[in-house]
PDB file of N, CA, C, O and CB in Angstrom:
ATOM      1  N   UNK A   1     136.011  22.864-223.725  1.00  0.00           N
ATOM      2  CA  UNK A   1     135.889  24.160-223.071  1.00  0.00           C
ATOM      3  C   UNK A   1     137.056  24.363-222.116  1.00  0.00           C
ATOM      4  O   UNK A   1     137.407  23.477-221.337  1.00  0.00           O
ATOM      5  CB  UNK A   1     134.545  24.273-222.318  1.00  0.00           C
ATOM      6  N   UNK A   2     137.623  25.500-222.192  1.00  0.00           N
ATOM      7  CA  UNK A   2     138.703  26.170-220.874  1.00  0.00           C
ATOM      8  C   UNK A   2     138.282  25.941-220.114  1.00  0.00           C
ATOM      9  O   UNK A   2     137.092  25.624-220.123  1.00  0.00           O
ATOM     10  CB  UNK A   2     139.072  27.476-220.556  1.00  0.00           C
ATOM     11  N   UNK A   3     138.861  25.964-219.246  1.00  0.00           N
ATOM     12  CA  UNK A   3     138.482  26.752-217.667  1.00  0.00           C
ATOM     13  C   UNK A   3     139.951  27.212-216.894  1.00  0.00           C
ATOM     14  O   UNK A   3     141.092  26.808-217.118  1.00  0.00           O
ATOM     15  CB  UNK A   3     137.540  25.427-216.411  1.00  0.00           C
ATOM     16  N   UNK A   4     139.533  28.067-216.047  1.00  0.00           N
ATOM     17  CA  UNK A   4     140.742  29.250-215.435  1.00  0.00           C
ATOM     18  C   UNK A   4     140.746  28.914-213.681  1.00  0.00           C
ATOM     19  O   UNK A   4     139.810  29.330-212.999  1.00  0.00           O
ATOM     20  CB  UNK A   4     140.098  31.339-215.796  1.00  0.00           C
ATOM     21  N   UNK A   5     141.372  28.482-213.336  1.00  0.00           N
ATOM     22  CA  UNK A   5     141.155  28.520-211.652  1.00  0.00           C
ATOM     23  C   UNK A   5     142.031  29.701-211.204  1.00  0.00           C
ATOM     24  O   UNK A   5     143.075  29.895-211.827  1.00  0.00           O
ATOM     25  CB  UNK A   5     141.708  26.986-210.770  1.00  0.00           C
ATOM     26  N   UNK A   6     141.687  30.551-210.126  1.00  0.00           N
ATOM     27  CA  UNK A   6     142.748  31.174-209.213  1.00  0.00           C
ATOM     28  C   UNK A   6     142.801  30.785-208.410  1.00  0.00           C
ATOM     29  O   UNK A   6     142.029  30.165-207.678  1.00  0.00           O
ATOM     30  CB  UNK A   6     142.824  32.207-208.869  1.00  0.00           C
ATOM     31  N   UNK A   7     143.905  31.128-208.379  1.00  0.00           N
ATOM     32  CA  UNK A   7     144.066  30.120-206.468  1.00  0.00           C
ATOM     33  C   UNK A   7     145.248  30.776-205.419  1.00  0.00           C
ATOM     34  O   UNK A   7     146.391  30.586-205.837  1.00  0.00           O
ATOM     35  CB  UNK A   7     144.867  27.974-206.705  1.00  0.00           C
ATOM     36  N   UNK A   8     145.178  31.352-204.413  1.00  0.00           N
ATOM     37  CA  UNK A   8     145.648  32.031-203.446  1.00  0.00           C
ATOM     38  C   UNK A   8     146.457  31.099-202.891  1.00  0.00           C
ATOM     39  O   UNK A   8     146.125  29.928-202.709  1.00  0.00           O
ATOM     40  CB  UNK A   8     144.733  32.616-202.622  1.00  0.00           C
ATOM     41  N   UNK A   9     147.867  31.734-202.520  1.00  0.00           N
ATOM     42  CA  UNK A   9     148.416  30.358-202.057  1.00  0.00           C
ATOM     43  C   UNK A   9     149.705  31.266-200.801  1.00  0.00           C
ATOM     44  O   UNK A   9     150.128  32.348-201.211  1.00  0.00           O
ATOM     45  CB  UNK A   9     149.283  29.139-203.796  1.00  0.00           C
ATOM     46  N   UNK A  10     150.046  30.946-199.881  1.00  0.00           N
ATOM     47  CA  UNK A  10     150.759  31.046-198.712  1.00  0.00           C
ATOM     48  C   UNK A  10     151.413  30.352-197.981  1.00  0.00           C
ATOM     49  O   UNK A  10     150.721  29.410-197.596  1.00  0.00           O
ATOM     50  CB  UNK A  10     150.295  31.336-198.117  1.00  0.00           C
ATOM     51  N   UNK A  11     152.345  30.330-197.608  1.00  0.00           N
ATOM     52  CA  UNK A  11     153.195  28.889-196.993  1.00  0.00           C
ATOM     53  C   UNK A  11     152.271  28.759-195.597  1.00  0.00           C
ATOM     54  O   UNK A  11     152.304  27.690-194.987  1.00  0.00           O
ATOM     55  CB  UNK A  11     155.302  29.163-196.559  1.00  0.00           C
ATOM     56  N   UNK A  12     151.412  29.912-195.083  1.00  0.00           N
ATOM     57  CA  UNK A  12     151.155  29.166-193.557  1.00  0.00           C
ATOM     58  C   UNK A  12     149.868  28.294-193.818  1.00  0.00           C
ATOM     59  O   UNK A  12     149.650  27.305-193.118  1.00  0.00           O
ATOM     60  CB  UNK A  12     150.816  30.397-192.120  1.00  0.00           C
ATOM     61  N   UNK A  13     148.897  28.726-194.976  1.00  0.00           N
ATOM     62  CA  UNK A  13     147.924  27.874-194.927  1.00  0.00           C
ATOM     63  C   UNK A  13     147.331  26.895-196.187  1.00  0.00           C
ATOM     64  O   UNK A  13     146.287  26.262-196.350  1.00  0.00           O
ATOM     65  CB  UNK A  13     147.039  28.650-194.478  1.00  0.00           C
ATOM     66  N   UNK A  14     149.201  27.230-197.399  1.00  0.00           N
ATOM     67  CA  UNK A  14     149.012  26.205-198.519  1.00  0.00           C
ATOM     68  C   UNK A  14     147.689  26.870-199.236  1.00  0.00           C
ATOM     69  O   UNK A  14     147.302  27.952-198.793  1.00  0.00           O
ATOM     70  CB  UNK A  14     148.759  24.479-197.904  1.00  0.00           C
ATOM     71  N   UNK A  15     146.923  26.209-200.421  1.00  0.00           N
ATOM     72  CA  UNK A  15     146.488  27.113-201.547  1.00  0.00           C
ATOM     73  C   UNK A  15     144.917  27.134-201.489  1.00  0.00           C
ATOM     74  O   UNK A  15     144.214  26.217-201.064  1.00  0.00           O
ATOM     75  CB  UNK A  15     147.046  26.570-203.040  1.00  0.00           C
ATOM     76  N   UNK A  16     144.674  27.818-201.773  1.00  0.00           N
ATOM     77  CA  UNK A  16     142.595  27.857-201.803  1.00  0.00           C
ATOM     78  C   UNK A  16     142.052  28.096-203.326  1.00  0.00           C
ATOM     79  O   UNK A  16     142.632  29.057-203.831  1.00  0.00           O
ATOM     80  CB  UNK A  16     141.738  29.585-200.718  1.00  0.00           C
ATOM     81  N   UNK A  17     141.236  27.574-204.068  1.00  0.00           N
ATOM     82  CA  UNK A  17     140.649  28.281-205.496  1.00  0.00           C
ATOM     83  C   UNK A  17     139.699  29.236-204.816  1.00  0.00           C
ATOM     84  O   UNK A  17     138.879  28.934-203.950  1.00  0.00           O
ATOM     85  CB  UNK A  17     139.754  27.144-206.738  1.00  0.00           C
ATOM     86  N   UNK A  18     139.973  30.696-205.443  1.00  0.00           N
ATOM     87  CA  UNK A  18     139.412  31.626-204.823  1.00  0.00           C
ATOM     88  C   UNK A  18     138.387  31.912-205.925  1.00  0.00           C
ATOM     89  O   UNK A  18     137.381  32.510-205.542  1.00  0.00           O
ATOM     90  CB  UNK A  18     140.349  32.732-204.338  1.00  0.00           C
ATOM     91  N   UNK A  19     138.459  31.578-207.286  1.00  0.00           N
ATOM     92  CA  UNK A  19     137.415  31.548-208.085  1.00  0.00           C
ATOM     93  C   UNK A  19     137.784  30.609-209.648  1.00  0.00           C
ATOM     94  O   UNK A  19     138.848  30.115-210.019  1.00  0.00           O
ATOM     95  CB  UNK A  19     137.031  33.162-208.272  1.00  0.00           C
ATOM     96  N   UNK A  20     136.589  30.630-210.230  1.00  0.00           N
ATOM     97  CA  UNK A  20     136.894  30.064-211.532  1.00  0.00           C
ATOM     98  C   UNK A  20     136.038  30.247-212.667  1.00  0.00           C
ATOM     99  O   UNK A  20     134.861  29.916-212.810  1.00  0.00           O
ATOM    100  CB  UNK A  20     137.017  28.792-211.409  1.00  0.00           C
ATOM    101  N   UNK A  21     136.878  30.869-213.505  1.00  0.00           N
ATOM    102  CA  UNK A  21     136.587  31.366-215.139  1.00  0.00           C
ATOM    103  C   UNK A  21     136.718  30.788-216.114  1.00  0.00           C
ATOM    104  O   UNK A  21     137.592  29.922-216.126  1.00  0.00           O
ATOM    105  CB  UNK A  21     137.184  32.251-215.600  1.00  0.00           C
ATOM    106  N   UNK A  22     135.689  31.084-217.674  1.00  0.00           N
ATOM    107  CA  UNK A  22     135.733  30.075-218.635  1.00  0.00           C
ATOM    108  C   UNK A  22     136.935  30.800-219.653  1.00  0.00           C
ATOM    109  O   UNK A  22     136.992  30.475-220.839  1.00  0.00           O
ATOM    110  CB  UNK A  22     134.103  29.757-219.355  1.00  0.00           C
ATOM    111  N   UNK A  23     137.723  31.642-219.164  1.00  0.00           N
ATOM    112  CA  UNK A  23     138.287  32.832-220.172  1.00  0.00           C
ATOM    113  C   UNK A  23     139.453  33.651-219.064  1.00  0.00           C
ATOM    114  O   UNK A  23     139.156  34.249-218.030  1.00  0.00           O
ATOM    115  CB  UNK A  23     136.727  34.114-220.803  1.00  0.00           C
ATOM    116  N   UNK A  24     140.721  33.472-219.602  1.00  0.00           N
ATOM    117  CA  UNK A  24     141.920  33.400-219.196  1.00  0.00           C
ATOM    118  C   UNK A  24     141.842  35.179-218.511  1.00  0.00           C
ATOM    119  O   UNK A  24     142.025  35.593-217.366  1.00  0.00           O
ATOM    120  CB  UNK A  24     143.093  32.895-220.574  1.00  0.00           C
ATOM    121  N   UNK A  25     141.528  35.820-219.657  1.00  0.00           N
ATOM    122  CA  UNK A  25     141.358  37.387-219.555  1.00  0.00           C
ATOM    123  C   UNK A  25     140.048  37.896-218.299  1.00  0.00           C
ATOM    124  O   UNK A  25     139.980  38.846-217.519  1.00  0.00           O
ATOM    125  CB  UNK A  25     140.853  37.956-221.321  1.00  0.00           C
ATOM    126  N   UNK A  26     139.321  36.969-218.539  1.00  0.00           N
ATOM    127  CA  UNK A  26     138.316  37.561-217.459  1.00  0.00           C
ATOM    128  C   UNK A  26     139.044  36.868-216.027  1.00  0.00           C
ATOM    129  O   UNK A  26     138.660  37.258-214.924  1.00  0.00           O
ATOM    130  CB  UNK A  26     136.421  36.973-217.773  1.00  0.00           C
ATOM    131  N   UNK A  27     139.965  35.968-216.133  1.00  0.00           N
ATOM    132  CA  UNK A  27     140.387  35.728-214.803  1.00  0.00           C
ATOM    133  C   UNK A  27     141.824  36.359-214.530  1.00  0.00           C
ATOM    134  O   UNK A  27     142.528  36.118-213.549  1.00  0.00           O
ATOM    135  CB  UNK A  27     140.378  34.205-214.551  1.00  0.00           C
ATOM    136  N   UNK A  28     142.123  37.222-215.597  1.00  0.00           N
ATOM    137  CA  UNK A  28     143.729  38.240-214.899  1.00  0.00           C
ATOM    138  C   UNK A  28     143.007  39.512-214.616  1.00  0.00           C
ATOM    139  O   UNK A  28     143.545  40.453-214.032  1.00  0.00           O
ATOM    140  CB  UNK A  28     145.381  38.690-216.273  1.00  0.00           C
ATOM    141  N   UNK A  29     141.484  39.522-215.144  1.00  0.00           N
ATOM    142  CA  UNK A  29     140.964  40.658-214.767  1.00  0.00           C
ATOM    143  C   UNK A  29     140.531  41.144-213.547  1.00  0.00           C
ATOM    144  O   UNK A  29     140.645  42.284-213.097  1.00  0.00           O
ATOM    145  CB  UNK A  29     140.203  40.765-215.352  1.00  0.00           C
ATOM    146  N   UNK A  30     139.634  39.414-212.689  1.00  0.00           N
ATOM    147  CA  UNK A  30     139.755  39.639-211.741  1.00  0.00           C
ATOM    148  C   UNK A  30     140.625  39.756-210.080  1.00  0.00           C
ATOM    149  O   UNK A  30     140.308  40.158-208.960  1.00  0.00           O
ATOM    150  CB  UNK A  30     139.199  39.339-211.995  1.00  0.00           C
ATOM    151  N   UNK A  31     142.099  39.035-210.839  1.00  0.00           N
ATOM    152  CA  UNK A  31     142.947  39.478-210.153  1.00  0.00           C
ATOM    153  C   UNK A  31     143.722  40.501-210.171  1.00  0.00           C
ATOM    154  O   UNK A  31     144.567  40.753-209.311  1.00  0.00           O
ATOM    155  CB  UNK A  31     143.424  38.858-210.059  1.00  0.00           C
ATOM    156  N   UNK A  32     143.470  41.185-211.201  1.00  0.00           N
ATOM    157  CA  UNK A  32     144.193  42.835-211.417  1.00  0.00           C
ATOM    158  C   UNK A  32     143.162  43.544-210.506  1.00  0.00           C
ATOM    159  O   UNK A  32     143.654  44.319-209.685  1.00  0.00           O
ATOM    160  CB  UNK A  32     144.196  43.644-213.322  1.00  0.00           C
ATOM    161  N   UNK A  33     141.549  43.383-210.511  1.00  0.00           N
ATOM    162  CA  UNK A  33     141.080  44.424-209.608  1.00  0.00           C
ATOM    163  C   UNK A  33     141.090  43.488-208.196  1.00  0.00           C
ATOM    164  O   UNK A  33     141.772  44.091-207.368  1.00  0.00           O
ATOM    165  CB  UNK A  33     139.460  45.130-210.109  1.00  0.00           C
ATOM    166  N   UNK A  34     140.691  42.520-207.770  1.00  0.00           N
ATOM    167  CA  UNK A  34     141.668  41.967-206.213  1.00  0.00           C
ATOM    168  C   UNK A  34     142.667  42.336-205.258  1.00  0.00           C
ATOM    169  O   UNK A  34     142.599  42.448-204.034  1.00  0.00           O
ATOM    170  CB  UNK A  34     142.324  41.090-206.377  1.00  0.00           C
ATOM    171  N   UNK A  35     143.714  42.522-206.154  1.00  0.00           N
ATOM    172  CA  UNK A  35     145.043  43.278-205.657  1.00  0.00           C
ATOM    173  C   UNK A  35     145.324  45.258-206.201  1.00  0.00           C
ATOM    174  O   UNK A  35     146.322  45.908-205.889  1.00  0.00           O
ATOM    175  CB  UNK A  35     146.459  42.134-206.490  1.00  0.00           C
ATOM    176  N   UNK A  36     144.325  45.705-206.901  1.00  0.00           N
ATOM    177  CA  UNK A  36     144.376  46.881-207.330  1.00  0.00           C
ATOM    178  C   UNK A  36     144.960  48.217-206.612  1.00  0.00           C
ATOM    179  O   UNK A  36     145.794  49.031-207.008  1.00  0.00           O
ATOM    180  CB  UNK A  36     143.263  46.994-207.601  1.00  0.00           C
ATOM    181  N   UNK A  37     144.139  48.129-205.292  1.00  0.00           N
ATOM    182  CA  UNK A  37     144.503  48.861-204.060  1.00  0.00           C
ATOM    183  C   UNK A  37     145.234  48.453-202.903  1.00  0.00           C
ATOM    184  O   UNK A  37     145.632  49.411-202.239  1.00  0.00           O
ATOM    185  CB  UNK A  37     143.528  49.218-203.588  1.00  0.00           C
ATOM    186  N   UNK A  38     145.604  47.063-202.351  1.00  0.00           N
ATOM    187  CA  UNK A  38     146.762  47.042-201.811  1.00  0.00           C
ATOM    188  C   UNK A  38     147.501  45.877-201.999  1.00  0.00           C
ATOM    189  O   UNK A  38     147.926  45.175-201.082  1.00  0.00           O
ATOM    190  CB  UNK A  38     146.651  47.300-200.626  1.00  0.00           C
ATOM    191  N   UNK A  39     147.691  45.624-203.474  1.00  0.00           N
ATOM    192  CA  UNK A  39     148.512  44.195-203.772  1.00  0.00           C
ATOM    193  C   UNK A  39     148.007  43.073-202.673  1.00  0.00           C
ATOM    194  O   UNK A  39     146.797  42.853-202.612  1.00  0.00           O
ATOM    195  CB  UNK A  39     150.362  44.429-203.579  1.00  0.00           C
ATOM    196  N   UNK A  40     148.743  42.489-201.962  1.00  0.00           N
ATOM    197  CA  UNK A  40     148.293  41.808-201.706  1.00  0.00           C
ATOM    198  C   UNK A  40     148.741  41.901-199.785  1.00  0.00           C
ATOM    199  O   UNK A  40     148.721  41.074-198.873  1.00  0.00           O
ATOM    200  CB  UNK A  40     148.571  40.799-202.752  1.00  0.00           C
ATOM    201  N   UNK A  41     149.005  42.944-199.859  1.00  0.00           N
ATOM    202  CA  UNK A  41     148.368  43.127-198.037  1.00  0.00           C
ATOM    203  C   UNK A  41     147.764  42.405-197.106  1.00  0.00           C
ATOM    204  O   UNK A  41     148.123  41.496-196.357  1.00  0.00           O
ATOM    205  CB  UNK A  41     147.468  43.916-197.838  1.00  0.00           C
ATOM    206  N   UNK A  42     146.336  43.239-197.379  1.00  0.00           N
ATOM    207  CA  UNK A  42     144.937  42.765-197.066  1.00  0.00           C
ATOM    208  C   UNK A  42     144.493  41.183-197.198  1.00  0.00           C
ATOM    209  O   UNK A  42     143.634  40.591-196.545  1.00  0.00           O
ATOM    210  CB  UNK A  42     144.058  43.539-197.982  1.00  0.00           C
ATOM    211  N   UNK A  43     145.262  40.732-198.146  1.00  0.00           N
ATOM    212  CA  UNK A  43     144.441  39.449-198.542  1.00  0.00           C
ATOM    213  C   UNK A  43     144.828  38.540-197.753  1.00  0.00           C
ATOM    214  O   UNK A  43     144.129  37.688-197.205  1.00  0.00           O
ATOM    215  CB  UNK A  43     144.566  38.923-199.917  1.00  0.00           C
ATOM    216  N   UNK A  44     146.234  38.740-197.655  1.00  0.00           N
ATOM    217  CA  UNK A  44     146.906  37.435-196.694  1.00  0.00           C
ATOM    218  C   UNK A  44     147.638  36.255-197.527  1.00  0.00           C
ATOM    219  O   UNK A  44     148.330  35.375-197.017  1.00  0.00           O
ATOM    220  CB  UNK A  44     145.599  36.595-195.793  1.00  0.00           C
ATOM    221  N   UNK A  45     147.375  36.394-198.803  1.00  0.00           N
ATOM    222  CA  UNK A  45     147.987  35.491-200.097  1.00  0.00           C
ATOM    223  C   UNK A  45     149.635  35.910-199.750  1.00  0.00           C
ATOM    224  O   UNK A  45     149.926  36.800-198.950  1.00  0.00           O
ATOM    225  CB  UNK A  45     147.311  36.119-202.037  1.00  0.00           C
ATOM    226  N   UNK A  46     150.391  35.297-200.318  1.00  0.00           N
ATOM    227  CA  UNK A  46     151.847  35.367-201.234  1.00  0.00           C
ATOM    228  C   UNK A  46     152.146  35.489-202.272  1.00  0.00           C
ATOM    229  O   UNK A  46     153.124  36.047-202.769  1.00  0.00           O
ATOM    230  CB  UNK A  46     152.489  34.620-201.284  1.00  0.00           C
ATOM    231  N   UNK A  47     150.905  34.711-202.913  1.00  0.00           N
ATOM    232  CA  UNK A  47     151.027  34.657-204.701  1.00  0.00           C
ATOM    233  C   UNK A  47     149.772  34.172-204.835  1.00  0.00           C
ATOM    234  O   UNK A  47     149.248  33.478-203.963  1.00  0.00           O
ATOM    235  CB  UNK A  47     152.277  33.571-205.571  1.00  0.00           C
ATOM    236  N   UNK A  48     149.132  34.536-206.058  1.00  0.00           N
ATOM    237  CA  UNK A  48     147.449  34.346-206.179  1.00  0.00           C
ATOM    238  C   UNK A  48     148.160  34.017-207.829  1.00  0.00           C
ATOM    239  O   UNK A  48     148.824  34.856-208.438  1.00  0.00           O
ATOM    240  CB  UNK A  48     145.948  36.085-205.756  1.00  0.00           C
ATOM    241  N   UNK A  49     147.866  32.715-208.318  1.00  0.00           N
ATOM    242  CA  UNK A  49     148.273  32.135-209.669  1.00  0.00           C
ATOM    243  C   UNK A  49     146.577  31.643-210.105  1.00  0.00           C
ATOM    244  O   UNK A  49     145.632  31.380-209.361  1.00  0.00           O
ATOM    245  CB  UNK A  49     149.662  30.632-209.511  1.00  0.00           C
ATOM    246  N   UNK A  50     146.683  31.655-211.806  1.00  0.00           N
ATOM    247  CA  UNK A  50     146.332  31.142-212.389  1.00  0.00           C
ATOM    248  C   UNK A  50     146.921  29.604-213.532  1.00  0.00           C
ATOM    249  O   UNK A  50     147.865  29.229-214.228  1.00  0.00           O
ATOM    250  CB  UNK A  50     145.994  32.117-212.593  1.00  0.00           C
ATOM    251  N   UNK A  51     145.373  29.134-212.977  1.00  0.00           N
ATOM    252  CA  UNK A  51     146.341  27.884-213.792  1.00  0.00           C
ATOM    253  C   UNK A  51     145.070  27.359-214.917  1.00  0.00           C
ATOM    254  O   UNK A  51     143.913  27.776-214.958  1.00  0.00           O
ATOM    255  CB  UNK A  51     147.007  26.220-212.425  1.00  0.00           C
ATOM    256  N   UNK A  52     145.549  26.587-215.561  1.00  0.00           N
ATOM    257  CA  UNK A  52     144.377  26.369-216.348  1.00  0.00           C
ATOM    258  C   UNK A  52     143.766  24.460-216.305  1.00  0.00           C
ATOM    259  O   UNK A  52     144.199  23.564-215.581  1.00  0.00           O
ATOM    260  CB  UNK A  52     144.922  26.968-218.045  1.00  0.00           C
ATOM    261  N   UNK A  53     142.860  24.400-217.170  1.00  0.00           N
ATOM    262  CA  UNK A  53     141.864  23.047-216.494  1.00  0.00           C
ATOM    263  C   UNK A  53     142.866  21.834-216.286  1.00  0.00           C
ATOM    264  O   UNK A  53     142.556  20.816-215.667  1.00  0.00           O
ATOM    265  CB  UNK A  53     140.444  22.418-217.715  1.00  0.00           C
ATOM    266  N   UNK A  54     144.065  22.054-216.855  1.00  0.00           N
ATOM    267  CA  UNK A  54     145.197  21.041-216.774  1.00  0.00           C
ATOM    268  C   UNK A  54     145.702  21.103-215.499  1.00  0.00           C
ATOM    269  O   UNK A  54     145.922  20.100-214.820  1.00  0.00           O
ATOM    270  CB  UNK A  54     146.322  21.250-217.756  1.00  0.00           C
ATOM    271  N   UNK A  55     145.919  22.370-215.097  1.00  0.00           N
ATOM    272  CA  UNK A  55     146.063  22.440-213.578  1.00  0.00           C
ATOM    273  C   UNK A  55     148.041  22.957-213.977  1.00  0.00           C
ATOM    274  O   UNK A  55     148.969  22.533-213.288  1.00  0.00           O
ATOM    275  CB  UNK A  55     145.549  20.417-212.462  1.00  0.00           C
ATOM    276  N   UNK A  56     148.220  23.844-215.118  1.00  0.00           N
ATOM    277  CA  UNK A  56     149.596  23.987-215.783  1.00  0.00           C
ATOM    278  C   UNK A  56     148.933  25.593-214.907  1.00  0.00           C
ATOM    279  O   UNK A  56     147.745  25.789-214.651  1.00  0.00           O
ATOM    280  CB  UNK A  56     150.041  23.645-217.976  1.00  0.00           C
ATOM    281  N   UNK A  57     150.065  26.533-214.598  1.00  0.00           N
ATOM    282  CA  UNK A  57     150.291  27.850-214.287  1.00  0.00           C
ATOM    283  C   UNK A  57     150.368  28.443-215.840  1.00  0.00           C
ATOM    284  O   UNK A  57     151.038  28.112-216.818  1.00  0.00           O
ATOM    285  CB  UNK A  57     151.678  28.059-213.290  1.00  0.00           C
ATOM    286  N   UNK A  58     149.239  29.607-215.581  1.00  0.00           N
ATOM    287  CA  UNK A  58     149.403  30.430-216.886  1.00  0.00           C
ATOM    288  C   UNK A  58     150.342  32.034-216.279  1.00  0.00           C
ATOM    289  O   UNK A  58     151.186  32.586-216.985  1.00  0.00           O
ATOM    290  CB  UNK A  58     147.479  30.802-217.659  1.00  0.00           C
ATOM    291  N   UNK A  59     149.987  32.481-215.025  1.00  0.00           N
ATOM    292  CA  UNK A  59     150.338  33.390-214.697  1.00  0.00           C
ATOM    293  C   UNK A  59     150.268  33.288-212.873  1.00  0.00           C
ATOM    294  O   UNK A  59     149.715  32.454-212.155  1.00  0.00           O
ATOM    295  CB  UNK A  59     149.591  34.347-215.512  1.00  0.00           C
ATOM    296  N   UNK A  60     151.111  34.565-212.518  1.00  0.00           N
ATOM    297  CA  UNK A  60     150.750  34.734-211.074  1.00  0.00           C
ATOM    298  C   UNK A  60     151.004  36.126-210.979  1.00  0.00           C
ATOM    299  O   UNK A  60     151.139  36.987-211.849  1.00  0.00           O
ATOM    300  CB  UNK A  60     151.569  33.844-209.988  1.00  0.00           C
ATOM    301  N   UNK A  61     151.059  36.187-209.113  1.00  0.00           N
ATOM    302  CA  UNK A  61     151.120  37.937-209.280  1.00  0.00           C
ATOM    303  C   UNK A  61     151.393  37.460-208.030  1.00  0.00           C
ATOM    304  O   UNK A  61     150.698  36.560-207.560  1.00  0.00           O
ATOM    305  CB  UNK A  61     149.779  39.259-209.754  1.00  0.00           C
ATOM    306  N   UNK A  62     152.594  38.085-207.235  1.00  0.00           N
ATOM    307  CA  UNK A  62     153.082  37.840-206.445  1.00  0.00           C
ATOM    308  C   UNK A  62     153.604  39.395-205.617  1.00  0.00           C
ATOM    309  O   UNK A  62     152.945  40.361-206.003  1.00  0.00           O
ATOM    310  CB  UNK A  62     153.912  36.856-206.961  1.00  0.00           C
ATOM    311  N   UNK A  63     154.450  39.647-204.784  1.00  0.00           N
ATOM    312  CA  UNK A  63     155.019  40.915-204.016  1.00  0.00           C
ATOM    313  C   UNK A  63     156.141  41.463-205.116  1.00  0.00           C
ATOM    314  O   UNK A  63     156.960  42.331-204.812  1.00  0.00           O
ATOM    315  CB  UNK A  63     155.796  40.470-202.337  1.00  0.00           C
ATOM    316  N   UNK A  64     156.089  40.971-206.172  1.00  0.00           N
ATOM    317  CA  UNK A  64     157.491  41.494-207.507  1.00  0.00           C
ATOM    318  C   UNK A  64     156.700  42.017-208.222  1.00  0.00           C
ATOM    319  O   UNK A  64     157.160  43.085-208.623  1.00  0.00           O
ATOM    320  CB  UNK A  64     158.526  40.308-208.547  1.00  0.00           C
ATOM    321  N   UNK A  65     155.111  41.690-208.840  1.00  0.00           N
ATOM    322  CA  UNK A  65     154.001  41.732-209.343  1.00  0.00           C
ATOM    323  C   UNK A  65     153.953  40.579-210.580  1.00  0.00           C
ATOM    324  O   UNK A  65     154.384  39.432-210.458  1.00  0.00           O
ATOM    325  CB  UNK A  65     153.764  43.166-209.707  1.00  0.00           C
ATOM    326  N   UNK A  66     153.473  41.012-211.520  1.00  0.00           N
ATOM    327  CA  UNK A  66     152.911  39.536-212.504  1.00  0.00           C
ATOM    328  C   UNK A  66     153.890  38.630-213.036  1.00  0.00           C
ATOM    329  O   UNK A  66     154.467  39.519-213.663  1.00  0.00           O
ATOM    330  CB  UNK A  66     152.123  39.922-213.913  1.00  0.00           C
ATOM    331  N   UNK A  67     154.542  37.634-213.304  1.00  0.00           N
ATOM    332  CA  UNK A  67     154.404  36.520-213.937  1.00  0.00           C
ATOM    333  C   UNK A  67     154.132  35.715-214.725  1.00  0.00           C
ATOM    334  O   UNK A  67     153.441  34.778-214.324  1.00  0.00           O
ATOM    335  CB  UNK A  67     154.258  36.286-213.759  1.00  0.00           C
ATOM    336  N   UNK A  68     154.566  35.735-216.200  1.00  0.00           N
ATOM    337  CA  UNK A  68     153.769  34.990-216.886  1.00  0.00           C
ATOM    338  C   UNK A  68     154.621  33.598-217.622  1.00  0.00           C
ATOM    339  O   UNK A  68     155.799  33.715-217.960  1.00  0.00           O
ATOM    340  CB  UNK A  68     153.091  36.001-217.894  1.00  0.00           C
ATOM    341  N   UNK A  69     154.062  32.650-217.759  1.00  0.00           N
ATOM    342  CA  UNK A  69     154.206  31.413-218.217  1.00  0.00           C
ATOM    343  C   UNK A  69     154.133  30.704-219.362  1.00  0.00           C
ATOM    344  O   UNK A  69     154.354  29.493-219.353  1.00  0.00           O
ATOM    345  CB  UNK A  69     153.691  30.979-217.746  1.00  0.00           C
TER     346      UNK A  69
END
């Protein structure tokens, strides 16, 4: 079985898994609506990546916007 981690990451406080999915798409989904209305402002992230159960980067979304791997 997959699995999808996101994980929020910032140089002042280094990275957090902010959630985790069995399905790559349901986890760019929930970072497309996360950042929908003010990228990433509000959140306090730098870059909010996905990586997968290997712990390899599939994607991110950063202040340039997405990323893929």
């Amino acid at each position: 079985m997959q699995k999808y981690d996101v994980l929020g990451y910032a140089d002042s406080c280094g990275a957090e898994v902010l959630a985790e999915f069995k399905d790559y798409n349901e986890a760019k989904g929930w970072v497309a609506g996360y950042v929908r209305f003010d990228g990433l402002r509000q959140s306090g992230w730098e870059e909010i990546l996905i990586r997968d159960k290997d712990g390899e980067p599939q994607s991110a979304f950063d202040a340039y916007g997405w990323t893929h791997y």
